[in-house]
C-alpha positions in Angstrom: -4.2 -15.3 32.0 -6.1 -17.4 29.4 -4.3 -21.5 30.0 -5.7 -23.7 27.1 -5.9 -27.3 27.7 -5.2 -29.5 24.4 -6.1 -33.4 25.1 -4.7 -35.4 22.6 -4.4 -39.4 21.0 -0.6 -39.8 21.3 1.2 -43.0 19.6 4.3 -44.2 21.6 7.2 -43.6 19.4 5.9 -41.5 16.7 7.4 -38.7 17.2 6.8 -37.0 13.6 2.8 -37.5 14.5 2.9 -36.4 18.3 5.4 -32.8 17.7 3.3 -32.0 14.3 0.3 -32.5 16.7 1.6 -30.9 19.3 2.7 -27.6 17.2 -0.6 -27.7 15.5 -2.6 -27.0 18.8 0.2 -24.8 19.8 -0.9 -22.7 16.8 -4.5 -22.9 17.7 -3.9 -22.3 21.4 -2.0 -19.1 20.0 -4.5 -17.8 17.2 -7.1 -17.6 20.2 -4.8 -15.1 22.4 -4.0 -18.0 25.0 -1.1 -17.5 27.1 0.0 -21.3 28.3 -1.2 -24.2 26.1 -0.5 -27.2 28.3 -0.2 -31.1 26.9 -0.1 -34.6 28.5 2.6 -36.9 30.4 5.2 -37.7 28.4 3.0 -36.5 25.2 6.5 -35.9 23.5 7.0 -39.9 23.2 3.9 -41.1 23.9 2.7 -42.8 27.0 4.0 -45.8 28.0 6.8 -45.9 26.4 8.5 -49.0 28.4 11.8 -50.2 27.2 11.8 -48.0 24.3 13.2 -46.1 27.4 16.2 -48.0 27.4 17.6 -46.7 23.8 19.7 -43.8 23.6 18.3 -43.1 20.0 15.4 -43.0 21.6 15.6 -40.3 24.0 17.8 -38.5 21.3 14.9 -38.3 19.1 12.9 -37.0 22.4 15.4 -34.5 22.9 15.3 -33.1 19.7 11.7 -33.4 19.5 11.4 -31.0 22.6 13.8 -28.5 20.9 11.5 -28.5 17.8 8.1 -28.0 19.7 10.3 -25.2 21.8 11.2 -23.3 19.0 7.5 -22.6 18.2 6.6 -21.3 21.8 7.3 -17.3 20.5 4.4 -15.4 21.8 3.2 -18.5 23.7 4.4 -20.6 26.1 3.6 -24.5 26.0 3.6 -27.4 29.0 4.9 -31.0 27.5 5.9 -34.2 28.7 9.2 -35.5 28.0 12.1 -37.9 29.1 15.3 -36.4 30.2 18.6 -37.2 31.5 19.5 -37.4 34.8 22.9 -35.5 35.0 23.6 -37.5 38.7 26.0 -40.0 38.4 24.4 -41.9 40.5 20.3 -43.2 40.3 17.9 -43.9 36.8 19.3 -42.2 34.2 16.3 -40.6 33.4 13.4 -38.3 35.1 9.5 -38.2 34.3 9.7 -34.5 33.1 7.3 -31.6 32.2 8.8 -28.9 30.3 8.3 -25.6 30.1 8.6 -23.8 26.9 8.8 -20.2 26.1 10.8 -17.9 23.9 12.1 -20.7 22.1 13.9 -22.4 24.6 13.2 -24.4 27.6 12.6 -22.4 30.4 12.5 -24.8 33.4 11.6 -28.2 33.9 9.9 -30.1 36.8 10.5 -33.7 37.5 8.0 -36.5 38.5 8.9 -37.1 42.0 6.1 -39.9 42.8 6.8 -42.8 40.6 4.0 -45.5 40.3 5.3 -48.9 40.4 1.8 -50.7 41.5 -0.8 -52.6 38.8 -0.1 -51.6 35.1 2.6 -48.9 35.8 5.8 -49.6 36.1 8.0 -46.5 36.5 10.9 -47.0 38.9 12.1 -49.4 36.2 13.2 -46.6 34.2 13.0 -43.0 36.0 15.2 -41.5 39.0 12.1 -39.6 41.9 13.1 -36.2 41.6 15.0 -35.2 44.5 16.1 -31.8 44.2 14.5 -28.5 45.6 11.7 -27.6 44.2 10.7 -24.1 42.1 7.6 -22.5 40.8 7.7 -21.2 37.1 6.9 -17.4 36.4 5.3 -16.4 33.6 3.8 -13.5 32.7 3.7 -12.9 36.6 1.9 -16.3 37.2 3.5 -18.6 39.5 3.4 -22.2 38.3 3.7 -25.2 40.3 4.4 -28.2 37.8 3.4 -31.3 39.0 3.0 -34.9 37.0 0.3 -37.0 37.4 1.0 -39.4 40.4 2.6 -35.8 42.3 -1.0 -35.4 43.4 -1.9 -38.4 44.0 -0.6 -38.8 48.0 -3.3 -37.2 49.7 -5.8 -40.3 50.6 -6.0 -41.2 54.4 -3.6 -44.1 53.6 -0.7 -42.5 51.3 1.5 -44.7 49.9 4.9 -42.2 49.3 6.4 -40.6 52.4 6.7 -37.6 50.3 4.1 -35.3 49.0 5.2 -32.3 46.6 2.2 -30.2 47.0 3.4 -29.4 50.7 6.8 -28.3 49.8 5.7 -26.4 46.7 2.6 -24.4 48.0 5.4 -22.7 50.5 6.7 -21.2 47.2 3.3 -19.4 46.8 2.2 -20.5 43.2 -0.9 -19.1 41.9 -2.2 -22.5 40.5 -1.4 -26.4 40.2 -0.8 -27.3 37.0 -1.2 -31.6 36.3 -0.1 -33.3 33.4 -1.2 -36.6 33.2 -1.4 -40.3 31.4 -4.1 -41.6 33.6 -5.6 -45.2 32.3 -9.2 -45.5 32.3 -10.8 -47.8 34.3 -14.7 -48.3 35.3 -14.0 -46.4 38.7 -11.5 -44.6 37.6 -13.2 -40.8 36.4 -15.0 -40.5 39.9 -11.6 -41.2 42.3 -9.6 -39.3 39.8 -11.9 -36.1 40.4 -12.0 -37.2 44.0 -8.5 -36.4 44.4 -8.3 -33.2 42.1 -10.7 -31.9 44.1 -9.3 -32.5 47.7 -6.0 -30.7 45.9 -7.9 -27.9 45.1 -9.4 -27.7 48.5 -6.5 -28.5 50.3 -3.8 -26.2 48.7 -6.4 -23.2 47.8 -5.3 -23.4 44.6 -6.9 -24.2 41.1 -5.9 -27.3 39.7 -5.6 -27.2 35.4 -5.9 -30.8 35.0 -4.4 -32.3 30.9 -4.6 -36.5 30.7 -4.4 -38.4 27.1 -6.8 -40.1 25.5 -6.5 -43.3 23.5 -6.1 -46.9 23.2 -2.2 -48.1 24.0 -2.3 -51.5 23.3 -4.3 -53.0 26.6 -4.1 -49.2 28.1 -7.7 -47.1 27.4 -6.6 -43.3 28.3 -9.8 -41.5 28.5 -9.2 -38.1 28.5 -11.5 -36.6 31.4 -9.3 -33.3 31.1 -10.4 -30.8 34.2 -10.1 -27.4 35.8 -10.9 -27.4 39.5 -11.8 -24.1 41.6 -10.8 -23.7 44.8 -13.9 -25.2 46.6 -13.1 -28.4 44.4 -15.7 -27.7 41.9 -15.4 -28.7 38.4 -15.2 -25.8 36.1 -13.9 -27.0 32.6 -14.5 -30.3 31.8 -13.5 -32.2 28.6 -14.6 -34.7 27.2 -14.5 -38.5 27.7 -12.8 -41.2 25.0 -12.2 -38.3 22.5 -9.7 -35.2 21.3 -10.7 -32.2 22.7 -9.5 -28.5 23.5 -10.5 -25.6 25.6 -8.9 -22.3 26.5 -9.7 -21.6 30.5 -9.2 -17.7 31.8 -7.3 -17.6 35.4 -8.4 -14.8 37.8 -5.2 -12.7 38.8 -3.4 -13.7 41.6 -4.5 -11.1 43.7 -8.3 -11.8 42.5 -7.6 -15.2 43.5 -6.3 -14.5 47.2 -9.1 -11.4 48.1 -11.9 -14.3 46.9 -10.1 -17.5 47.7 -12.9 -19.9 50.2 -12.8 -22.1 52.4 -15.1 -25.2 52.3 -15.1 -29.2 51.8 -15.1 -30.7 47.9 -17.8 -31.9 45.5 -17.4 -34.1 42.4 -20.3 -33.8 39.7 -19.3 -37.5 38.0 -22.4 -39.7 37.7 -22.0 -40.8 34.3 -23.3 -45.0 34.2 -20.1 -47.5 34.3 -21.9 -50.0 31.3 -21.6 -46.9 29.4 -18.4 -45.6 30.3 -17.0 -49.4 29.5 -18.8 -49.8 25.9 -16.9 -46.6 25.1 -13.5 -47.6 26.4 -14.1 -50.3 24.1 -14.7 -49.1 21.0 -12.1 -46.9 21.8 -9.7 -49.1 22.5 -10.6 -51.4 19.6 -10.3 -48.4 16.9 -6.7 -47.1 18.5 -5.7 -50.8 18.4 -5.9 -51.6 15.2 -5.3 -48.0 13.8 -2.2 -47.7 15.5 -0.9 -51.1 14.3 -1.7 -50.3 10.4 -4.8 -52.8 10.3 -8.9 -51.9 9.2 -10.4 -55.1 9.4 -11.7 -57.5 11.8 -13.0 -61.0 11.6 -14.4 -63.3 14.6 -16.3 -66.5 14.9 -20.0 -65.6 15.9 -21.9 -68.5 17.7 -25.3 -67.0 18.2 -23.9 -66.5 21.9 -23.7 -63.6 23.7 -20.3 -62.9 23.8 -19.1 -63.2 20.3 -22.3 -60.9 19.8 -21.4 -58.3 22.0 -18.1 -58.2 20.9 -19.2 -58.3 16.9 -21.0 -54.7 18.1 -18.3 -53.2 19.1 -16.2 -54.0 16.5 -18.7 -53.0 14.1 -19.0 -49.6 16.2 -15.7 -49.4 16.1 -14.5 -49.7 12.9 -17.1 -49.4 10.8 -19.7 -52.3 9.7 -17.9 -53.0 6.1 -14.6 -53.6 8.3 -16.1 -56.4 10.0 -16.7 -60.2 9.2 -18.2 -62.4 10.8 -18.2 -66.4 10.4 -20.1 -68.8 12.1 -18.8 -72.3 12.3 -21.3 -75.1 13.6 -20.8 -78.3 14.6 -22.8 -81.5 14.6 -23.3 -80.1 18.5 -24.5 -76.7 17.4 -28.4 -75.8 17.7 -30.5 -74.1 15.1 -30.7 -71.3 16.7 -27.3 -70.5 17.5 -27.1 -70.0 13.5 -30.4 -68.3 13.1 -29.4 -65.9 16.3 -26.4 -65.6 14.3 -27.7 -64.2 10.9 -30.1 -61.8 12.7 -27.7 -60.4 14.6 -25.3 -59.9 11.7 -28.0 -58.8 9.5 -28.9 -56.1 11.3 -25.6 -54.6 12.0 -25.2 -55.4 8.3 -21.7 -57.3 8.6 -20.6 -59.4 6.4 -21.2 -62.9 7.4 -20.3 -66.8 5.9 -21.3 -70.2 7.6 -18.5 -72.8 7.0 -19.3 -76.2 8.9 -17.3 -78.0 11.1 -17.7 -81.7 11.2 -16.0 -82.9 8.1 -12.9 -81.3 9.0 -13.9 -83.0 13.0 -14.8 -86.3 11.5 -11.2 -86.3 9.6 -9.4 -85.8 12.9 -11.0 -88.1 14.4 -10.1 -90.8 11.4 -6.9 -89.7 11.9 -6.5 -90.4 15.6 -8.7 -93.4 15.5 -5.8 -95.6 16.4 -4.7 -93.6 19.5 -8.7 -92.9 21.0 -9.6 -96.7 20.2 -11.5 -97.6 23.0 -11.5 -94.4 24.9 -15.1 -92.2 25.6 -15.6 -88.9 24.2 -14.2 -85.8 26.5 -12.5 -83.2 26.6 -10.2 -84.1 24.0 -12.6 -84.1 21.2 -14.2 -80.7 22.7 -11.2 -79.1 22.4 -10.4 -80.5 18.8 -13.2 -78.3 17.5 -12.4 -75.6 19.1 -8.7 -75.6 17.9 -10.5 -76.4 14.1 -12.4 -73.2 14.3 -9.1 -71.3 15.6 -7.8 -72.7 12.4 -9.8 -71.8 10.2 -10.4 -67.8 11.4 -6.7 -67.5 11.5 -6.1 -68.5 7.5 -8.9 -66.0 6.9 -6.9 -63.9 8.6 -3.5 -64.5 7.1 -5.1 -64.3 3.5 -7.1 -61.4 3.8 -5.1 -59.7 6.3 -7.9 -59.7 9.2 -7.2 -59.3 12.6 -9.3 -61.8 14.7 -10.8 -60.6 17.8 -10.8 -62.5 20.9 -14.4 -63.2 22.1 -13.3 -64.9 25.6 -15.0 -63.0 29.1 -13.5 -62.3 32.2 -15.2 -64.7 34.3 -13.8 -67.4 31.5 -10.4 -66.4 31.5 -10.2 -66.4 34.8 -11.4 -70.1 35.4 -9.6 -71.6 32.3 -12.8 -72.2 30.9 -11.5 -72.2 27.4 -9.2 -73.7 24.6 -5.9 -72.6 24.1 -4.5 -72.0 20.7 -9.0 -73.0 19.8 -11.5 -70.2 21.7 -8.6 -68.4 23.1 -6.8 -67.0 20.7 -6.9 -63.7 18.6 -4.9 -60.6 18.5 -6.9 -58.7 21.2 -9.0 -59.5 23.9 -12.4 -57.7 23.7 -13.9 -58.8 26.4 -10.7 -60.2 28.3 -11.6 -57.8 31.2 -15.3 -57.8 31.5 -17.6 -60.6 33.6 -20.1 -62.6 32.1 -22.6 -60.5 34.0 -21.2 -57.2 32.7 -21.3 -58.8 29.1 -25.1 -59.2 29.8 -25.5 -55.3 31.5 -23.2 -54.2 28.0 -26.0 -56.2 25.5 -29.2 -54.9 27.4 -26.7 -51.3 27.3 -26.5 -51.8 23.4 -30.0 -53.0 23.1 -32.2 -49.7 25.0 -33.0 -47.9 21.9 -33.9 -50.9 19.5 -32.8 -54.8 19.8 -30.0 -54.6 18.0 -28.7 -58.4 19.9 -31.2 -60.8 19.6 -33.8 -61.3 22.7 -32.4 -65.1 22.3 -28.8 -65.1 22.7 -29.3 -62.8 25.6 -32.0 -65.2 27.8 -30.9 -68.5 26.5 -28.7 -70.3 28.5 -24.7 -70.3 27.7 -22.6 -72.7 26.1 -19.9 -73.7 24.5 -22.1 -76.4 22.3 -19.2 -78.6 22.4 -20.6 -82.3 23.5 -24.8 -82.6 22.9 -26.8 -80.9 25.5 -23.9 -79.0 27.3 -24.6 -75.6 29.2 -21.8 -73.7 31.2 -23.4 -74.6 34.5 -22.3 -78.0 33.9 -19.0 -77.0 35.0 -19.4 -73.5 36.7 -21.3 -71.9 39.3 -24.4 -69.4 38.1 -22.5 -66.1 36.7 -24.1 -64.3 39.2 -22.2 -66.0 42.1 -19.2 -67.1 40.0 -18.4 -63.4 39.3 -19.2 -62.0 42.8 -15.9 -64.4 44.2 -14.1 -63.8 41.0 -14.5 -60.1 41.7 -13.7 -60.0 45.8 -10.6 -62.2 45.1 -8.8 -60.6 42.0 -10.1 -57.0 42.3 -10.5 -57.1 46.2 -7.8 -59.6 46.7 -10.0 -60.8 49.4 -8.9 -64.2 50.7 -10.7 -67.7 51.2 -11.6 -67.5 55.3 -13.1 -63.9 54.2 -15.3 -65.4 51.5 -16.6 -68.3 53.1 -17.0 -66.1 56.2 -18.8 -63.5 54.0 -21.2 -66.3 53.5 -19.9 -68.1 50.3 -20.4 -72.1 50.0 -17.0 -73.4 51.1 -16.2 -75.7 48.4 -17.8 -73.4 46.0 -15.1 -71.3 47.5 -12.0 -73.1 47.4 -13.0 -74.9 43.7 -12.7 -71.5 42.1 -9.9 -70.0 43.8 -8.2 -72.9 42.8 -9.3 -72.8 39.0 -7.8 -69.1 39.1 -4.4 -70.0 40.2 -4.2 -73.4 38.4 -5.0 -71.6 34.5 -2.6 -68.7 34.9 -0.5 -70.4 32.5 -3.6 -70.3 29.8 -3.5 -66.6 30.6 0.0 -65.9 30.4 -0.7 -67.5 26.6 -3.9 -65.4 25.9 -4.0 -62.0 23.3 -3.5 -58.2 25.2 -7.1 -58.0 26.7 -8.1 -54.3 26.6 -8.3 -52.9 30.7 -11.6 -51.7 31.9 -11.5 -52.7 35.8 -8.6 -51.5 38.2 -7.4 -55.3 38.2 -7.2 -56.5 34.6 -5.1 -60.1 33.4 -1.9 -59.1 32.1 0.0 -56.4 32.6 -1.9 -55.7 35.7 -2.1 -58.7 37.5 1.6 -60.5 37.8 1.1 -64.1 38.9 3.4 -67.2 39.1 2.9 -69.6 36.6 4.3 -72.4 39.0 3.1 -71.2 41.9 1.3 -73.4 45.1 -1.2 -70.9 46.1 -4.7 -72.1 47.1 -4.1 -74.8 44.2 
């Protein structure tokens, strides 16, 4: 039995684009004698789809949708993701579903029984755990076992459902696990995901056919990664990373299967470097952002720092260099060379770039508050005026010419509130949002291994926000390198205080920036959708009081 695997960009709600799509790899899948073409979680609609959930025109349109794609299965039978009702009076009215379609009709469905409702996923909000007895699907005397993404997800030494469908379904003797998925990308992410297709494999006998998404979903990165496992847990098909891609796999019989099933332990074959795997979720992320919202063009404020350089790449990468402007905005604070590292930079990537200065439009505010500073010292005030003055003037570039300005703000910032709100930290997407200051560095020495590309300067000189004369970041945080360590075992880790000063971190250095955290989760809450590339990104993510007295 020949099983092609289709991994497509879906767009939630857009259902014209995802059934054409759909059919048109159907088509393909059918032209090259497959049997089974199988497609994504919740492909139908588009993954997440939230509280679109909640309309009744939009499962309706679903519904139809399904009937449409269905109607094309003749000769070929296809695996999509869909909403449906739950007929129960009682529970969600709705289940995670995979369809199976064949002679133009549905002929069976399988419902998500493991519903992820930890991090960025939220699914018990909207969808009943299936509940009912479970069934194989035969075709073409193959024995399916549907599962959906989380379904095989329960088989770590510390499972988190009391339930695991795998056990009940291999007692129905299917022939092979089939997986469809909308599995985020994060840096970690491709090696535990093969990880736990692989102890399936190994653990059931059975070969896993493996379909995730790929695409940027507002802050969600889908990365594709699309798999067949043997038996032994070996990868056998593998598509690709961060891009559309199809491949038809041919099953052994059933009976081939059982007289040369073998037993053994798992290997994964992932090695692939994370600074590369996160450049790519970028630019990926970037491109499906603004594609899917209607928009080409970008404009930031570059500052001859590393950060807005960095980020000017990736747009560039993204969207093309002639899509991208960049404008620098000094101040009476701002060093020579932030605007000559500036203009190199922007000359080489061959973007676009104007200088506009700062300190009359400064100077003015301050003759205009003259009255109410009389007597009062420069601080943080006047640092945050210009930042707010150069959020001003990006964001009427971008209402007149219809820009979208990207956020240039790092991880390690964000998460100390070392920034301006409605000046440095605002934008309609967060590049960088989810990446440390010493990642930033590791994705400019990634960008720069061929050719220098980023200046040599903005990369050794050191930060700042060239706010007040002579200032550097270290004025007010720890070095990066042991700012982002803590930052790192508290919000990814969720390690506590007594751990990290027992771990050997300075005490006060300690408490300071726990306390930083928790006290500037209201600057966060305020803050564009920063684009997820670690398994605990602000946001959606990470759900924190605002008011809260915790280590504060």
């Amino acid at each position: 039995m020949k099983i092609a695997l289709a991994q497509l960009n879906y767009r939630v709600g857009d259902f014209g684009n995802n059934v054409s799509r759909i059919i048109e790899n159907i088509e393909i899948a059918k032209s090259k004698d497959a049997d089974v073409v199988v497609f994504a979680e919740l492909s139908v609609c588009g993954y997440p789809p939230r509280d679109f959930l909640e309309f009744d025109d939009f499962i309706r349109r679903s519904d139809e949708a399904v009937a449409l794609i269905a109607e094309k299965c003749r000769g070929i039978a296809a695996i999509v993701g869909a909403p449906s009702v739950n007929p129960a009076p009682k529970g969600k009215p709705l289940y995670n579903s995979a369809y199976f379609l064949a002679d133009g009709k549905v002929l069976a469905k399988a419902h998500k029984t493991l519903l992820p409702n930890y991090d960025v996923f939220d699914e018990y909000r909207y969808f009943e755990p299936n509940r009912l007895p479970y069934s194989v699907v035969e075709y073409k005397e193959c024995r399916f076992a549907m599962t959906i993404c989380e379904d095989l997800w329960n088989i770590s030494d510390d499972p988190l459902y009391i339930r695991n469908p795998m056990d009940e379904l291999k007692r129905l003797d299917p022939d092979v696990i089939i997986n469809i998925a909308a599995s985020p990308f994060s840096y970690n992410q491709p090696e535990t995901r093969r990880d736990i297709l692989a102890k399936n494999a190994v653990a059931y006998n059975l070969q896993v056919i493996y379909v995730n998404q790929i695409g940027g979903q507002t802050e969600l990165i889908f990365d594709g990664d699309s798999m067949v496992i043997d038996e032994q847990g070996q990868v056998v098909e593998s598509l690709k990373k961060f891009e559309e891609d199809f491949c038809i796999y041919e099953l052994q019989s059933a009976e081939s299967k059982r007289q040369n099933a073998k037993p053994g332990g798992f290997r994964t074959s992932y090695s692939q470097n994370s600074i590369s795997l996160i450049h790519d979720a970028l630019i990926l992320g970037i491109r499906d952002y603004f594609g899917k919202m209607g928009f080409s063009k970008a404009v930031l404020g570059l500052s001859g720092g590393i950060d807005s350089a960095v980020t000017l790449v990736l747009a560039a990468r993204a969207l093309g260099n002639g899509n991208v402007r960049a404008i620098m905005l000094p101040s009476q604070f701002s060093s020579d060379h932030s605007i000559s590292d500036a203009v190199v930079l922007a000359d080489n990537l061959d973007v676009q770039y104007e200088i506009i200065p700062i300190a009359d439009a400064f100077h003015s505010f301050e003759a205009t508050l003259k009255t109410q500073f009389a007597g009062l010292p420069f601080n943080l005030a006047e640092e945050n005026i210009q930042a707010r003055i150069r959020a001003v003037i990006l964001m009427a570039l971008s209402n007149k010419f219809g820009y979208i300005l990207l956020n240039t703000s790092n991880k390690s910032e964000a998460a100390v509130g070392y920034g301006t709100l409605y000046g440095d930290m605002c934008g309609g997407i967060s590049v960088l949002g989810d990446v440390y200051k010493t990642q930033v560095y590791d994705l400019a020495k990634f960008i720069n291994k061929e050719q220098e590309v980023i200046p040599h300067n903005s990369i050794v000189k050191p930060p700042s926000a060239e706010l007040r004369p002579d200032q550097k970041d270290s004025d007010s945080l720890p070095d990066y390198d042991i700012l982002d360590r803590i930052l790192y075992l508290y919000i990814e880790m969720r390690t506590g205080p007594d751990e990290l000063i027992a771990g050997g971190y300075d005490a006060e250095v300690v408490k300071k920036i726990l306390r930083l955290v928790n006290n500037n989760e209201y600057k966060r809450y305020q803050t564009p959708p920063i684009l997820r590339i670690s398994p605990k990104a602000f946001g959606m993510g990470r759900r924190m009081p605002i008011v809260g007295k915790y280590l504060s």
